[in-house]
DSSP file (Angstrom, degrees, kcal/mol; ACC not computed):
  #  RESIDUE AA STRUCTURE BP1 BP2  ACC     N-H-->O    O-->H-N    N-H-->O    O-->H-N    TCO  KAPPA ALPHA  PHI   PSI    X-CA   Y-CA   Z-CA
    1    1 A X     >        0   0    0      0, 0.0     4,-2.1     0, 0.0     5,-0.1   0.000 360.0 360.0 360.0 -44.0  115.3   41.9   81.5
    2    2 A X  H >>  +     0   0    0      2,-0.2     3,-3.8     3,-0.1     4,-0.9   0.925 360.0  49.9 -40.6 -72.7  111.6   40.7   83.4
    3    3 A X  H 3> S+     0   0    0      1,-0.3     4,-0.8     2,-0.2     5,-0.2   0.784 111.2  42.0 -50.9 -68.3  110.3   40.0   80.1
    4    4 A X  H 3> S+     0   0    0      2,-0.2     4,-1.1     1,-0.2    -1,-0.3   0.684 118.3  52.7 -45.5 -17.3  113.6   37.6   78.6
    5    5 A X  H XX S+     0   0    0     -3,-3.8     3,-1.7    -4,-2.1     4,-1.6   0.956 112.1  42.2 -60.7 -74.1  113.5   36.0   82.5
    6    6 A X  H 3X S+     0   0    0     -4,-0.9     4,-2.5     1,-0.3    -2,-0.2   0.462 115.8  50.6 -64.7 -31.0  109.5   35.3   81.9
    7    7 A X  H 3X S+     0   0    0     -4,-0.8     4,-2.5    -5,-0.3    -1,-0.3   0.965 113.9  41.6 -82.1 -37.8  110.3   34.0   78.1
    8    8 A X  H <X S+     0   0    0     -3,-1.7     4,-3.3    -4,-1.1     5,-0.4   0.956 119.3  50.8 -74.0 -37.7  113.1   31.5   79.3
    9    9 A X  H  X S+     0   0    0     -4,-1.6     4,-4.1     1,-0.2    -1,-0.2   0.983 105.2  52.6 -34.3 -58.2  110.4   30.7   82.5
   10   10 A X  H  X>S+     0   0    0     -4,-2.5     4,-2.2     1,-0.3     5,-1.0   0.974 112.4  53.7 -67.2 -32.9  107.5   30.0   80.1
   11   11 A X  H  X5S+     0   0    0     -4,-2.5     4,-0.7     1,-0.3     5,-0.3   0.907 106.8  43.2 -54.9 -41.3  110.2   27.5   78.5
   12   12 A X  H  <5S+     0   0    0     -4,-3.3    -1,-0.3     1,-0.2    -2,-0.2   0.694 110.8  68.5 -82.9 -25.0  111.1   25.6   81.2
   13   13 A X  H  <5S+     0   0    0     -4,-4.1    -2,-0.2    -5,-0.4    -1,-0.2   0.932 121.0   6.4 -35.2 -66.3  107.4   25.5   81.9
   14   14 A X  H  <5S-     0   0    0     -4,-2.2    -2,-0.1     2,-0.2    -3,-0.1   0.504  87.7-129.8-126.4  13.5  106.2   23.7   79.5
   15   15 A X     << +     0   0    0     -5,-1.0     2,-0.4    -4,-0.7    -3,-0.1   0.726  69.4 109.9  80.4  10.1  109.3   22.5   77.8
   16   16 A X        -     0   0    0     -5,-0.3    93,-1.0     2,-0.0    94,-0.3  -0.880  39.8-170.2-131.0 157.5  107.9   23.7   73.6
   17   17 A X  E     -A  108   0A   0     -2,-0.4     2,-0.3    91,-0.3    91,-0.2  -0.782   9.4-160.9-125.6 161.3  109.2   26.5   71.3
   18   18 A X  E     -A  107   0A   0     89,-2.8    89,-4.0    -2,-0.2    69,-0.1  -0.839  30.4 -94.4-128.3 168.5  107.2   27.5   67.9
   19   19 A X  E     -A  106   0A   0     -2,-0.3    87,-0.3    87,-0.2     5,-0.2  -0.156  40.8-147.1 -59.0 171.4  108.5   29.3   65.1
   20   20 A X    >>  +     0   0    0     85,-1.6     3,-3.3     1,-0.2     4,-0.5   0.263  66.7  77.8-116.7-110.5  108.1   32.8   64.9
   21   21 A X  T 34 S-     0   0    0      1,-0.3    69,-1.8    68,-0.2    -1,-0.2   0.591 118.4 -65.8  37.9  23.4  107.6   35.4   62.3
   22   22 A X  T 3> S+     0   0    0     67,-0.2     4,-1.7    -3,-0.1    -1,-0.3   0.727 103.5 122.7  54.7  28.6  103.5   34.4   61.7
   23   23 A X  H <> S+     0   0    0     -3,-3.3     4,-3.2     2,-0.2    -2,-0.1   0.908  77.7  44.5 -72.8 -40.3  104.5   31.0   60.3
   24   24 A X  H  X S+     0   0    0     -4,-0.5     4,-5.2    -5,-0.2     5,-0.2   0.941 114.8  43.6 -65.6 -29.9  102.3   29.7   63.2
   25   25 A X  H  4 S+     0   0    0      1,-0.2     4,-0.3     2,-0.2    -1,-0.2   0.668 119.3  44.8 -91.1 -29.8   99.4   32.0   62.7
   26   26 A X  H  X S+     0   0    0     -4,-1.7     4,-1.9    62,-0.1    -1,-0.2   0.783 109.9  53.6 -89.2  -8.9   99.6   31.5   58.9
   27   27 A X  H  X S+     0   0    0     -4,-3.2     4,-0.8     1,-0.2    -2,-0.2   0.996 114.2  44.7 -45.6 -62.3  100.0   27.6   59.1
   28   28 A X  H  X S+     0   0    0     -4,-5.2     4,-2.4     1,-0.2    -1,-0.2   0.518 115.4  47.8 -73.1  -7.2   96.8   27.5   61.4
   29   29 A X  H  > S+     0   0    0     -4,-0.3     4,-1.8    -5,-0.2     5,-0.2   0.925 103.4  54.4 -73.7 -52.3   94.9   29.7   59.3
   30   30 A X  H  X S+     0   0    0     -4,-1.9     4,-1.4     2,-0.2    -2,-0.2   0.904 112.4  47.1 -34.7 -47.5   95.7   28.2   56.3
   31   31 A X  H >X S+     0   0    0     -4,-0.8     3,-1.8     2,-0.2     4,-1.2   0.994 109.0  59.2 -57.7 -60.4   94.1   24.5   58.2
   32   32 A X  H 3X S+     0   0    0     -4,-2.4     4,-4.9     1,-0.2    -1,-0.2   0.700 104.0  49.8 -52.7 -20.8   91.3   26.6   59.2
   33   33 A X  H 3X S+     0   0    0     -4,-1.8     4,-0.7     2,-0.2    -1,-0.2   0.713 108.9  48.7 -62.3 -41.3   90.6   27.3   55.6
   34   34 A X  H << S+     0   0    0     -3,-1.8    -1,-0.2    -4,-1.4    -2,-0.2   0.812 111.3  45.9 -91.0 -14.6   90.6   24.3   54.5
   35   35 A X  H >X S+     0   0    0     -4,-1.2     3,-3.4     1,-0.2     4,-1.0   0.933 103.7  73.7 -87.6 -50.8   88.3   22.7   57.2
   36   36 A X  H 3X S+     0   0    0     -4,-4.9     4,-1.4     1,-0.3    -1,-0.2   0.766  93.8  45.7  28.5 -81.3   86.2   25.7   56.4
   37   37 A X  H 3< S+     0   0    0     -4,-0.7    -1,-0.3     1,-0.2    -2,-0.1   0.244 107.0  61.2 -92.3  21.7   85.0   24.4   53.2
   38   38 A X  H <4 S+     0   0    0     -3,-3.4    -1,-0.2     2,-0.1    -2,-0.2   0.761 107.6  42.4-108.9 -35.0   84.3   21.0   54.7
   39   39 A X  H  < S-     0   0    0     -4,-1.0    -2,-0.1     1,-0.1    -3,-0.1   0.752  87.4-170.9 -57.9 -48.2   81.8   22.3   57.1
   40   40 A X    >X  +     0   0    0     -4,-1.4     4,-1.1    -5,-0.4     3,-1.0   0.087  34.5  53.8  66.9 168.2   79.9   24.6   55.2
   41   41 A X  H 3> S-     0   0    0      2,-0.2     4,-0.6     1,-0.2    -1,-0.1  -0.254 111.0 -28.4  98.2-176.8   77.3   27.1   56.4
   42   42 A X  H 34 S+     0   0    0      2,-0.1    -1,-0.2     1,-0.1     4,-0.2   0.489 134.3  64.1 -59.6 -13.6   77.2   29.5   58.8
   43   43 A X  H X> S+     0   0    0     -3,-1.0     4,-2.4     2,-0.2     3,-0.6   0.763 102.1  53.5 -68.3 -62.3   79.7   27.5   60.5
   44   44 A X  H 3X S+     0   0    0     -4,-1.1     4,-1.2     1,-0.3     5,-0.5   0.743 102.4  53.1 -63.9 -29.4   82.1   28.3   57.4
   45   45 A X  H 3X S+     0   0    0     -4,-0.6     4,-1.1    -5,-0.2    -1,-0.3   0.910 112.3  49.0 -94.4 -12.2   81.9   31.8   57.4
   46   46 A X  H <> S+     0   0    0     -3,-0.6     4,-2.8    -4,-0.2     5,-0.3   0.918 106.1  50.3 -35.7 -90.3   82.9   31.7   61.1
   47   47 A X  H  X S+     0   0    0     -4,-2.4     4,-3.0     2,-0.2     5,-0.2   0.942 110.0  53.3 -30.7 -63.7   85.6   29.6   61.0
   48   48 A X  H  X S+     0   0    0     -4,-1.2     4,-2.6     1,-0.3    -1,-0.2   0.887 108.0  53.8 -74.8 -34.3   87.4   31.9   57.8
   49   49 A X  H  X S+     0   0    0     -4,-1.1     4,-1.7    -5,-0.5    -1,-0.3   0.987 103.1  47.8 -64.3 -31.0   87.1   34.6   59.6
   50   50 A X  H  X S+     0   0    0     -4,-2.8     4,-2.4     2,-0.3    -2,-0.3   0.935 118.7  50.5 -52.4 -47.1   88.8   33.4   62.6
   51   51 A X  H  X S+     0   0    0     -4,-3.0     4,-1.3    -5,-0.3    -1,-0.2   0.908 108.8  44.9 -28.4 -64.1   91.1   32.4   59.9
   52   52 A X  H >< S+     0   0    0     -4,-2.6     3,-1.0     1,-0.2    -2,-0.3   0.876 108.1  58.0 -66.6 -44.4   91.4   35.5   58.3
   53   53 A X  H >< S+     0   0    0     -4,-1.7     3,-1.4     1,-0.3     4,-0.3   0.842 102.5  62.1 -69.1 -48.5   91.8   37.4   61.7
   54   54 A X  H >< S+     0   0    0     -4,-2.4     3,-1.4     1,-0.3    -1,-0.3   0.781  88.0  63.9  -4.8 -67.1   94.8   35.0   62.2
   55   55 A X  T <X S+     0   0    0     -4,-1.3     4,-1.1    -3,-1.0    -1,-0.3   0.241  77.7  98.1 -72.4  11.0   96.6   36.3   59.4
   56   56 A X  H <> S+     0   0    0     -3,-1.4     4,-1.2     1,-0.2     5,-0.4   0.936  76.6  56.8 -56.2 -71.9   96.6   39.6   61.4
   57   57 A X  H X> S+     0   0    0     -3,-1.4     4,-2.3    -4,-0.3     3,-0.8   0.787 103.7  45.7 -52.1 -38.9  100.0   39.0   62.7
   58   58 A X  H 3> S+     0   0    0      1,-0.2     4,-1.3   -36,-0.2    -1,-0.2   0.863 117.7  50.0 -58.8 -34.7  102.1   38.6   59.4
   59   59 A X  H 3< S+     0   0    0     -4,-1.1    -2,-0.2     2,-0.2    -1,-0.2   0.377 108.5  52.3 -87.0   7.4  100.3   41.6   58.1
   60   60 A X  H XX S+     0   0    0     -4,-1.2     4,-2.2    -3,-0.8     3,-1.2   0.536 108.6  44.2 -81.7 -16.4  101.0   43.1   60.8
   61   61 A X  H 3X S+     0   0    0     -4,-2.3     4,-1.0    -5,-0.4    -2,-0.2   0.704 114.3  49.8 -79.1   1.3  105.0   42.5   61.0
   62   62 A X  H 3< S+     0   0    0     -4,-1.3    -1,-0.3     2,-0.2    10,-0.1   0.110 103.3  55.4-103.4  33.9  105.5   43.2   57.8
   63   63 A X  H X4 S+     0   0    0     -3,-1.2     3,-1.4     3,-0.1    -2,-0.2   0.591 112.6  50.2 -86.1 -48.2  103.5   46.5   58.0
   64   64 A X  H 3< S+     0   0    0     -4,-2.2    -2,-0.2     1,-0.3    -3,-0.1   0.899 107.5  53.5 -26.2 -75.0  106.1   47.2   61.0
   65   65 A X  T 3< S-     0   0    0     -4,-1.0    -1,-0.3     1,-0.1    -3,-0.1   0.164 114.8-122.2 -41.3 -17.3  108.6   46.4   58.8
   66   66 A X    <   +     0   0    0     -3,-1.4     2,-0.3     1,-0.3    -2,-0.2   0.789  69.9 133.0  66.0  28.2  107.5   48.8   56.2
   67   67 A X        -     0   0    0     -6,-0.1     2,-0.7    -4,-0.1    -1,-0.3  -0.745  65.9 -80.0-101.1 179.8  107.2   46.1   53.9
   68   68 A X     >  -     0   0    0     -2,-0.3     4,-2.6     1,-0.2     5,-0.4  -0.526  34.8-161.2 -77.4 121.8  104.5   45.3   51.7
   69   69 A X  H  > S+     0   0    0     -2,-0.7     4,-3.1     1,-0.2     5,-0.4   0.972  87.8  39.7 -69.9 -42.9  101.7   43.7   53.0
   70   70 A X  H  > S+     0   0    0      2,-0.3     4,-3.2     1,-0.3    -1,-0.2   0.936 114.1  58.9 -57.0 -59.7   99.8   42.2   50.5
   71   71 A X  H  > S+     0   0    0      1,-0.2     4,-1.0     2,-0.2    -1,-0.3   0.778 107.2  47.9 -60.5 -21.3  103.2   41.1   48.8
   72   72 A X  H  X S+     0   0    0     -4,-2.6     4,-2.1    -3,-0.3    -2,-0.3   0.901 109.6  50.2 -89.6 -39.3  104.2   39.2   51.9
   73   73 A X  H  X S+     0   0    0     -4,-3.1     4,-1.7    -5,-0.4     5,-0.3   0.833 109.7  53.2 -63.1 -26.6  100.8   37.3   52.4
   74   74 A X  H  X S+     0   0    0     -4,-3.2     4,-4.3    -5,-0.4     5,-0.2   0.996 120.0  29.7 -58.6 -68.8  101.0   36.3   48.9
   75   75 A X  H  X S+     0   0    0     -4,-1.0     4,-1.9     2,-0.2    -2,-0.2   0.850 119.9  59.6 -53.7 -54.7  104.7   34.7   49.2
   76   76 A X  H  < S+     0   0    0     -4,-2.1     4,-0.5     2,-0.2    -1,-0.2   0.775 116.4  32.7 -13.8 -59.7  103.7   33.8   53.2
   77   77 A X  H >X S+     0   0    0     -4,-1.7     3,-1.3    -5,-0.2     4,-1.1   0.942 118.3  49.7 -87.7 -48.6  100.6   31.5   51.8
   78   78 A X  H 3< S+     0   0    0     -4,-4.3     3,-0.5    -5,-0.3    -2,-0.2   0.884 115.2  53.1 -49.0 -30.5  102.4   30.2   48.3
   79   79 A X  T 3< S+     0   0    0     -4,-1.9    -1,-0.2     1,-0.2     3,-0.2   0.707 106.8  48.2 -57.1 -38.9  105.5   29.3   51.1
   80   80 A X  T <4 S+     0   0    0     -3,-1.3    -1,-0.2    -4,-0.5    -2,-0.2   0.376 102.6  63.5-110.9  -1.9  103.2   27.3   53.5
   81   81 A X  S  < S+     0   0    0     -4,-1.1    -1,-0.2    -3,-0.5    -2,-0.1   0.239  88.8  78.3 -58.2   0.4  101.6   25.0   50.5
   82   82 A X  S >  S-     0   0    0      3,-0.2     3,-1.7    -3,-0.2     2,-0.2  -0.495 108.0 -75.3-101.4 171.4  105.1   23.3   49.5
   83   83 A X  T 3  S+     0   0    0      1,-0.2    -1,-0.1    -2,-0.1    -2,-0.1  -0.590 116.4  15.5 -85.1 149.8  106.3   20.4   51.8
   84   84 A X  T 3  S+     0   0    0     -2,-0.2    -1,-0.2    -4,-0.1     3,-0.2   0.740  84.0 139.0  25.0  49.1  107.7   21.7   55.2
   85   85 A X    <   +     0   0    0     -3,-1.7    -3,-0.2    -5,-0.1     3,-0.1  -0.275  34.4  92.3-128.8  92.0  106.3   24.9   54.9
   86   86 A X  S    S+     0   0    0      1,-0.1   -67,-0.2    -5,-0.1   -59,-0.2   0.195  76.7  57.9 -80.7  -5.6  105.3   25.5   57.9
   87   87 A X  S    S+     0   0    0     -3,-0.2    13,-1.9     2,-0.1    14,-0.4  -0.249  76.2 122.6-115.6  33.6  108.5   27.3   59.5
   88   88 A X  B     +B   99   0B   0     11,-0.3    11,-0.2    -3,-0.1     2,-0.2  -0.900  37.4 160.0-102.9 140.2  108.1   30.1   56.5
   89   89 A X        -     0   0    0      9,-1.1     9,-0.4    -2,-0.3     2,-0.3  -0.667  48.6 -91.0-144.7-173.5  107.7   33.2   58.5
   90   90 A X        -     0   0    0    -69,-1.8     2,-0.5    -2,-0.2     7,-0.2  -0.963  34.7-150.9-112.6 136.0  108.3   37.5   57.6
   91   91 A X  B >>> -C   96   0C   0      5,-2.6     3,-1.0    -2,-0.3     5,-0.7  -0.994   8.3-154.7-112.0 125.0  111.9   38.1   58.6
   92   92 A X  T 345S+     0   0    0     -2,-0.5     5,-0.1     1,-0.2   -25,-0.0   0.094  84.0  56.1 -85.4   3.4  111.2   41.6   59.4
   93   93 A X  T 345S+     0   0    0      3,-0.2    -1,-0.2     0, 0.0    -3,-0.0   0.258 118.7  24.1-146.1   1.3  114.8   42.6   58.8
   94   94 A X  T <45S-     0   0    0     -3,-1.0    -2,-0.2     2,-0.3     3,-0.1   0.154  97.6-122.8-138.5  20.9  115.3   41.4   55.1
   95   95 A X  T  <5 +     0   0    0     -4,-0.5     2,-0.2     1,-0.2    -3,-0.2   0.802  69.8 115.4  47.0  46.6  111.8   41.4   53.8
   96   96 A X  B   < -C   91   0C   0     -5,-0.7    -5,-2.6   -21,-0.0     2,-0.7  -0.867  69.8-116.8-144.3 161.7  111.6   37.8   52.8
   97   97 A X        +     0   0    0     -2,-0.2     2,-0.3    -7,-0.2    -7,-0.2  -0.835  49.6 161.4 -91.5 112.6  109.8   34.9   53.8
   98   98 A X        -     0   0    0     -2,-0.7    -9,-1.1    -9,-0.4     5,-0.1  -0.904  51.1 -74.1-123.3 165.3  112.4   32.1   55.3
   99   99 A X  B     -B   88   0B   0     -2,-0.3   -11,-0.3   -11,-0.2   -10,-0.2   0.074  40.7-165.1 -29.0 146.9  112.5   29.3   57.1
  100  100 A X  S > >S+     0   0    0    -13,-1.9     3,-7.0   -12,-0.1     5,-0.5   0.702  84.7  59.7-106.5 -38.5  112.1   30.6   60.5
  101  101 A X  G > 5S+     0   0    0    -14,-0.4     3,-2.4     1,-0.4     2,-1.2   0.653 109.5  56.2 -36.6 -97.5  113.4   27.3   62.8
  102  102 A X  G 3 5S+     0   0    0      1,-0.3    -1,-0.4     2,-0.1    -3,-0.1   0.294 105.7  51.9 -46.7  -1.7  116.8   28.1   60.6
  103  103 A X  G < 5S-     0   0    0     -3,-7.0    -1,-0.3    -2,-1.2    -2,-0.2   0.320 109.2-123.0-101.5  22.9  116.8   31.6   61.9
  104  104 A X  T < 5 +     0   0    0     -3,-2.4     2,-1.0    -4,-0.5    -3,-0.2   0.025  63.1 143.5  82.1 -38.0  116.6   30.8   64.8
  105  105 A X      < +     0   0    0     -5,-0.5   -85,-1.6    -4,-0.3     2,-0.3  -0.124  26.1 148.2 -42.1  88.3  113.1   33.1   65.5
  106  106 A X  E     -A   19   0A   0     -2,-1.0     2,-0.3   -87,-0.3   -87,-0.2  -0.795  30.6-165.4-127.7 172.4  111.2   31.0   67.9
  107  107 A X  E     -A   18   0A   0    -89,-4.0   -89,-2.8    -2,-0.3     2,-0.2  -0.942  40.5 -85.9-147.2 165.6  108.6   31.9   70.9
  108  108 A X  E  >  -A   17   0A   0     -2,-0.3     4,-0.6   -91,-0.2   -91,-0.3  -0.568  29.1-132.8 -60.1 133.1  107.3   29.5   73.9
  109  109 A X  H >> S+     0   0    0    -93,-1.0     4,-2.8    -2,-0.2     3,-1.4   0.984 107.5  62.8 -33.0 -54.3  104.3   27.5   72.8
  110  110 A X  H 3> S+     0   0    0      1,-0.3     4,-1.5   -94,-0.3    -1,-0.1   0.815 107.6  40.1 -41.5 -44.2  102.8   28.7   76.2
  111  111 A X  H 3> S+     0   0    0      2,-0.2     4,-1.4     3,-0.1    -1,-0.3   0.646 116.3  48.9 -66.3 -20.2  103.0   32.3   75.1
  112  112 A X  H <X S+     0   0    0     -3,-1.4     4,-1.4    -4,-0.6    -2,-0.2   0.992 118.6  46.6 -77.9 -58.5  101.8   31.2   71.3
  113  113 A X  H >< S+     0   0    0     -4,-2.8     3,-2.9     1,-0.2     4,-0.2   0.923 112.0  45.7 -27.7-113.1   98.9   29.2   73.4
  114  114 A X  H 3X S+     0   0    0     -4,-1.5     4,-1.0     1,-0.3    -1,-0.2   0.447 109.8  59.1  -6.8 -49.1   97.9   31.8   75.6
  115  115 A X  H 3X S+     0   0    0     -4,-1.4     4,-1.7     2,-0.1    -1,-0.3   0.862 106.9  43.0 -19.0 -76.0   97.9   34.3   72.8
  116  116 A X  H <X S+     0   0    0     -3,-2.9     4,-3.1    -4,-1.4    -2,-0.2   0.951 111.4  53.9 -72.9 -47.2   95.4   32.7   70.8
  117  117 A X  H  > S+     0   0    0     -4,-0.2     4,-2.5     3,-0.2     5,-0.2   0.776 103.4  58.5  13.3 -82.1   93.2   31.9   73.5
  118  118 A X  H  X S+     0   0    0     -4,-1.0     4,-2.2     2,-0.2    -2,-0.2   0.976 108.5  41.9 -61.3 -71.1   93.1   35.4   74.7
  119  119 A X  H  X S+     0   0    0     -4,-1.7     4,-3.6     2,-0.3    -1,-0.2   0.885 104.9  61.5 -79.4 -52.4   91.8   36.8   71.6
  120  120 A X  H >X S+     0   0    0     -4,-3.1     3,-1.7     1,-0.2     4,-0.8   0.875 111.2  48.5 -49.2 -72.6   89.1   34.0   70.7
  121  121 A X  H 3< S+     0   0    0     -4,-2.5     4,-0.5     1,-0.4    -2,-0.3   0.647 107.6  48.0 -54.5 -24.2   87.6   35.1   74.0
  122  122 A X  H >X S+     0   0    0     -4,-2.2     4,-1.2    -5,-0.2     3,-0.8   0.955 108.4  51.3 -51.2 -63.0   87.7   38.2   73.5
  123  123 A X  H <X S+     0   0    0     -4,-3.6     4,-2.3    -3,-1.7    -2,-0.2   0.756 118.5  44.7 -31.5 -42.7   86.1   37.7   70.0
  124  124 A X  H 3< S+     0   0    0     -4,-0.8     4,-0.3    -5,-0.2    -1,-0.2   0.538 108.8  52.6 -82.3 -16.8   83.2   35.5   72.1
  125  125 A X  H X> S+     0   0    0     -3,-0.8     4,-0.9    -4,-0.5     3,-0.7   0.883 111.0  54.1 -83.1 -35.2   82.9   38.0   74.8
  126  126 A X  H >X S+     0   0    0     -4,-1.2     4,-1.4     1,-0.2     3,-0.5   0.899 111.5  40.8 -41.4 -65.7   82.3   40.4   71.7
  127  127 A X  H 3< S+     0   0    0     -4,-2.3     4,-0.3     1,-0.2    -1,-0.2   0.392 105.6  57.0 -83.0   9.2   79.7   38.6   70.2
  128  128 A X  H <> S+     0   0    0     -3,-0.7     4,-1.6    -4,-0.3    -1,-0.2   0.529 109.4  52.9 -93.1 -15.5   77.7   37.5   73.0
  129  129 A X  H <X S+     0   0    0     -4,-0.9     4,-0.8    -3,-0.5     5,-0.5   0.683 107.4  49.1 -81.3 -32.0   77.5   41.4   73.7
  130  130 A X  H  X S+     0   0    0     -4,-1.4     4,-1.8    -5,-0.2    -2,-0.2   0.930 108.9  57.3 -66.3 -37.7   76.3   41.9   70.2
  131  131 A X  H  4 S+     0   0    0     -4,-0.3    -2,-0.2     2,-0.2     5,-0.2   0.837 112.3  42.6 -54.2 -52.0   73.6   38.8   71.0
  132  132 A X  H  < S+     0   0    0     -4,-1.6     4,-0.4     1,-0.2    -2,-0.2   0.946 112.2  46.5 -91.5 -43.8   72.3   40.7   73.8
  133  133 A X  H >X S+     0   0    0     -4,-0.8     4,-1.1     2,-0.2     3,-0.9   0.963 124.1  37.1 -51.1 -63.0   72.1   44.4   72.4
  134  134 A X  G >< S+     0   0    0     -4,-1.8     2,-4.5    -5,-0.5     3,-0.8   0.212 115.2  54.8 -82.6-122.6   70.3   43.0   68.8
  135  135 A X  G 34 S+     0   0    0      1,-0.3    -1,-0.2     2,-0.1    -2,-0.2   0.087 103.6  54.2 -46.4 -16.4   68.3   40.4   71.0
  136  136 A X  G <4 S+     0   0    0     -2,-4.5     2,-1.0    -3,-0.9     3,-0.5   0.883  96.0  79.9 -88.4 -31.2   66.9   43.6   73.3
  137  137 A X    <<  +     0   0    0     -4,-1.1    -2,-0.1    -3,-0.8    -1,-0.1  -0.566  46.9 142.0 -71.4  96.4   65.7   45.2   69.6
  138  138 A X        +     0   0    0     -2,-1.0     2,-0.2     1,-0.3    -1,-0.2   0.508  67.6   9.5-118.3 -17.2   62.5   43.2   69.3
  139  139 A X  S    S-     0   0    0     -3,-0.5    -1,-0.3     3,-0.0     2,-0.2  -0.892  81.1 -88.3-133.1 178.7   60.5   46.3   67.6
  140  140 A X        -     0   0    0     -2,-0.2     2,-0.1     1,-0.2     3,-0.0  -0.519  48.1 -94.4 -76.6 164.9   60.8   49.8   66.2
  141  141 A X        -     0   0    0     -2,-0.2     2,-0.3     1,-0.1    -1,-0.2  -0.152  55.6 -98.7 -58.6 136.6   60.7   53.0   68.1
  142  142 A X        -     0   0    0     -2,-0.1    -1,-0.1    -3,-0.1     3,-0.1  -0.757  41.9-111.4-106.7 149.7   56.9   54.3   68.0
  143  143 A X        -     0   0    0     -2,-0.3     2,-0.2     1,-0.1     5,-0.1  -0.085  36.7-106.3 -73.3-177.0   56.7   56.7   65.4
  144  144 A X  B >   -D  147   0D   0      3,-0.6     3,-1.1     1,-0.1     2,-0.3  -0.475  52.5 -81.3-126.5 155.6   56.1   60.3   67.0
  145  145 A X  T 3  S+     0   0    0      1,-0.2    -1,-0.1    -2,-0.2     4,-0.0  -0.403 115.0  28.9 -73.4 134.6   52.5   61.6   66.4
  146  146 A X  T 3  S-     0   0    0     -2,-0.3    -1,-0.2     6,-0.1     2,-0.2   0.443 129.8 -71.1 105.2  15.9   51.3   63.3   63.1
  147  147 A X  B <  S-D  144   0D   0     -3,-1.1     2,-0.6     3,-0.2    -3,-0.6  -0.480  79.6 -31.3 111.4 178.4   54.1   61.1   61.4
  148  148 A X  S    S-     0   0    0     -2,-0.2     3,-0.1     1,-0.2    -5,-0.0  -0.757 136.3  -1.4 -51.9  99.8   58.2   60.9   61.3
  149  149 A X  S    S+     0   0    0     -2,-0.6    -1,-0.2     1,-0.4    -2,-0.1   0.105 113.8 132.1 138.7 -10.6   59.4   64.4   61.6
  150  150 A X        -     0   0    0     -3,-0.2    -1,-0.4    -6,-0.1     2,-0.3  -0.221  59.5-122.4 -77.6 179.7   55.7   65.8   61.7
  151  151 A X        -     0   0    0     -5,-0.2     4,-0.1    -3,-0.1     3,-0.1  -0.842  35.1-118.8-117.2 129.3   53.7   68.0   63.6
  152  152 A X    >   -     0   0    0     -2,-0.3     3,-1.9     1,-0.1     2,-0.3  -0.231  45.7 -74.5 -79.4-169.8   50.5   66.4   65.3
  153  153 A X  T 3  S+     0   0    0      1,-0.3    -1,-0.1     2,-0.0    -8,-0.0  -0.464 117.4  13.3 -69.3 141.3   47.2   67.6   64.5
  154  154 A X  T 3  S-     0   0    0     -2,-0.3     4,-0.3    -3,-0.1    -1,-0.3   0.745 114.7-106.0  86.7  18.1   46.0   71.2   66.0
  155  155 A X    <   -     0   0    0     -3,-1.9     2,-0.8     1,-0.1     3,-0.3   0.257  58.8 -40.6  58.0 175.7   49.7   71.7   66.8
  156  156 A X  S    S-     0   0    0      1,-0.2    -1,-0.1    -4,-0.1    -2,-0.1  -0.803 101.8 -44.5-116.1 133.1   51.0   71.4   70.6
  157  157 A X  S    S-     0   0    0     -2,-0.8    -1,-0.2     1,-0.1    -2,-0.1   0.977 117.4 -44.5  41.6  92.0   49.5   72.5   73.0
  158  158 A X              0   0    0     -4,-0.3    -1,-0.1    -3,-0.3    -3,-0.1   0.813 360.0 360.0  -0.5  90.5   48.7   75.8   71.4
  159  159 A X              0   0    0     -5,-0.2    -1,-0.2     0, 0.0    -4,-0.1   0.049 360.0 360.0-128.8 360.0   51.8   76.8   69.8
């Protein structure tokens, strides 16, 4: 009951719905894809993963759903090149991609927002912890006397 107060809250908050089903999360991947290849770079292979990480959410409801993932991303992306489709979503309960706005399957923006957010910073918090861990590796480890694995000369300490 909290949570259906909080969704109708986040509505009257900032007044926006999206679709649901991963129609948003493949729309905006799909965009990211294409700016992607405009960029180039190191820049590019950034960006398409963020993309790709996106596309998390249709593959996972239809994994939920026991459907097939692979066959729903296919249908998902071929759905969201035709004109207005952008509301093609997984209806998790007849294992086709439809409209979602015409099933009614909508979320707050705020929540959608807030979502996406969350998880780039998370992603950023990741890799600035990855920056600092390889940035502390500025040499190797000095090898141990009489070689890797070896014994030095004259043994140690008479042994």
């Amino acid at each position: 009951m909290h949570d259906a107060v909080s969704v109708v809250a986040d509505v009257f908050e900032k007044n926006k719905v999206v679709v649901g089903g991963g129609a948003v999360e493949t729309e905006v991947a799909k965009k990211l894809q294409e700016y992607a290849v405009q960029i180039g770079g190191r820049e590019q292979l950034a960006v398409e993963a963020f993309a790709k990480s996106l596309e998390t959410i249709p593959k996972t409801l239809a994994e939920n759903a026991g459907l097939e993932q692979i066959d729903i991303m296919v249908e998902l992306r071929s759905a969201h090149e035709k004109p207005k489709g952008h509301s093609m979503g997984v209806d998790v309960f007849t294992g086709k991609v439809v409209n979602m706005y015409e099933k009614g399957v909508i979320e707050p923006l705020s929540v959608k927002e807030q979502a996406i957010k969350s998880a780039s910073e998370a992603s950023s918090m990741i890799l600035r912890i990855d920056d600092v861990i390889s940035g502390g590796k500025t040499k190797a480890p000095p090898t141990p006397p009489g070689g890797p694995g070896g014994m030095p000369e004259g043994g140690y300490g008479g042994m």
